[in-house]
One Martini backbone bead per residue (centre of mass of N, CA, C, O) as a GRO file, in nm:
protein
  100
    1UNK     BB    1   1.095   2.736  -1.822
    2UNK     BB    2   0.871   2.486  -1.837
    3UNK     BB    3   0.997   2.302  -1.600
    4UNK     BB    4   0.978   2.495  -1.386
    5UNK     BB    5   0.674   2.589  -1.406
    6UNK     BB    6   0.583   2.252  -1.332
    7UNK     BB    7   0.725   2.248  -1.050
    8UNK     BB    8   0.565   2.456  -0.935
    9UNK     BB    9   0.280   2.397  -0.966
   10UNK     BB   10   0.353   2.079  -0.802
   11UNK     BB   11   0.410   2.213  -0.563
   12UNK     BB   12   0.141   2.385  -0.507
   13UNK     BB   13  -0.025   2.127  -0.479
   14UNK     BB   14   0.077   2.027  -0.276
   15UNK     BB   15   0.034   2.233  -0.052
   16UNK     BB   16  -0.271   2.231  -0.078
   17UNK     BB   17  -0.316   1.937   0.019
   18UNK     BB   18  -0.187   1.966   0.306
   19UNK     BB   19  -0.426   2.185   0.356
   20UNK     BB   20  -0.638   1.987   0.388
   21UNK     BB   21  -0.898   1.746   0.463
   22UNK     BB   22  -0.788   1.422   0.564
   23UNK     BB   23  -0.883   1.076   0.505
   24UNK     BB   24  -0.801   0.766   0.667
   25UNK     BB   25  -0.837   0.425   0.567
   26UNK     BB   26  -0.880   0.181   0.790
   27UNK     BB   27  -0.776  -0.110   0.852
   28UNK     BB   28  -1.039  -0.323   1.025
   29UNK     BB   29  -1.002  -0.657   0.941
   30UNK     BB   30  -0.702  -0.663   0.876
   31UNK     BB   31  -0.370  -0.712   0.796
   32UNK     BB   32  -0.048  -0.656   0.753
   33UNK     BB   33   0.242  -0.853   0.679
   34UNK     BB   34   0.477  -0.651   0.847
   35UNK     BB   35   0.269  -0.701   1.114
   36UNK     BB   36   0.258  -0.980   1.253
   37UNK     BB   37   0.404  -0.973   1.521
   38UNK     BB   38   0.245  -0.788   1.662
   39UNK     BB   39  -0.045  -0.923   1.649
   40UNK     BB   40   0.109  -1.213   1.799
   41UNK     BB   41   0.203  -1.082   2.032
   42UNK     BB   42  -0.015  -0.825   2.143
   43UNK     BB   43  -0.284  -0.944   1.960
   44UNK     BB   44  -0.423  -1.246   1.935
   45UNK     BB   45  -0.705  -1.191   2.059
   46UNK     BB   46  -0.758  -1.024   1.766
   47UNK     BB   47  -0.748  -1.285   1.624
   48UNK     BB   48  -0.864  -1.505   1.380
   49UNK     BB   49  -0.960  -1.844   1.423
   50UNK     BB   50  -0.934  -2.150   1.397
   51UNK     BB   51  -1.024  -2.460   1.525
   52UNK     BB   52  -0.701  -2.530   1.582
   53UNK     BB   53  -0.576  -2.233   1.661
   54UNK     BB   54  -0.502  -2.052   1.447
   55UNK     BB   55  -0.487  -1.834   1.204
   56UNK     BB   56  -0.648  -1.643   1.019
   57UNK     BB   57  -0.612  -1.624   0.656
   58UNK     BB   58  -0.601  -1.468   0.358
   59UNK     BB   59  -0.622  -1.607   0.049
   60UNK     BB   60  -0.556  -1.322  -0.127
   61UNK     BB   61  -0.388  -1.210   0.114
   62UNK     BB   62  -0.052  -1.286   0.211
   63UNK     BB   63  -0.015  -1.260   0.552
   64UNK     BB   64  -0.337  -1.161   0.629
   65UNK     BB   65  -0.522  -1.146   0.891
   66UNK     BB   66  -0.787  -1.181   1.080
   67UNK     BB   67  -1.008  -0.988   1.242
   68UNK     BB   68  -1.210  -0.984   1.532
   69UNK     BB   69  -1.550  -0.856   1.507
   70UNK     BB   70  -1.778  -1.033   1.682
   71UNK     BB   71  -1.752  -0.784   1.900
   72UNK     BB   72  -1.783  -0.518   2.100
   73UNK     BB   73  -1.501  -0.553   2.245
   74UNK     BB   74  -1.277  -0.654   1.980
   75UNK     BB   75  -1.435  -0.395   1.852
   76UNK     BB   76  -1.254  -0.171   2.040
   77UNK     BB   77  -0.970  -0.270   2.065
   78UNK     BB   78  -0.906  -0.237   1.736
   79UNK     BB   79  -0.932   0.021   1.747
   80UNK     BB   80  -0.717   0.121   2.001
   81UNK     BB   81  -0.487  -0.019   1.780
   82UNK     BB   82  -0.527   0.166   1.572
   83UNK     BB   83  -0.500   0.435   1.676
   84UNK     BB   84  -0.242   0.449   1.797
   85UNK     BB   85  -0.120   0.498   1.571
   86UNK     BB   86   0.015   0.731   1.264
   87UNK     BB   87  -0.219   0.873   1.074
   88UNK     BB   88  -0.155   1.136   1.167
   89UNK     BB   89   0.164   1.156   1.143
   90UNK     BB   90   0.122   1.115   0.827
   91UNK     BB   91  -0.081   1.391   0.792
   92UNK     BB   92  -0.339   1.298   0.874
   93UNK     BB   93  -0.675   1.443   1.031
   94UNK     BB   94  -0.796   1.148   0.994
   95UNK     BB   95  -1.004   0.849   1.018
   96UNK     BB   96  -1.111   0.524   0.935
   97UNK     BB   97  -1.316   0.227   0.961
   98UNK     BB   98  -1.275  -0.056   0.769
   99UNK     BB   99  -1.549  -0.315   0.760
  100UNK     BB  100  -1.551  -0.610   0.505
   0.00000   0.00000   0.00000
């Protein structure tokens, strides 16, 4: 009985937590790296170049690119390629744009 009771209890916390509201913090900073393809085929132009024009990686986290947040025109690009994704559809209620 005591183990019915435990799953009962974690089944509530579970209904109770999908019941708040929510916020993801998106990195728009950099990408993660089973993203490549996408960013490198439709927003190249939104990733941080070195210069001899490949894309700059961060040395600490392989395979992810940094975003280049240099102009107010493209963090307003990168927000629009964030906020498309599935945020909401993950059960987030809202997200946040994480710029470190």
């Amino acid at each position: 009985m005591r183990a019915r009771s435990a799953l009962l209890t974690v089944a509530a916390v579970a209904l109770a937590v999908t019941a708040e509201y929510t916020i993801c913090y998106v990195n728009a900073f950099q990408t993660q790296p089973d993203e490549a393809a996408f960013w490198t085929s439709g927003h190249s132009s939104l990733l941080m170049k070195r210069a001899n024009g490949t894309n700059l990686t961060d040395p600490d986290w392989p395979g992810e690119f940094i975003l280049d947040t240099s102009t107010a025109v493209k963090r307003s690009s990168i927000a629009a390629v964030v906020s498309d994704r599935d945020v909401v559809a993950r059960g987030q209620s809202a997200y946040r744009y994480e710029y470190c």
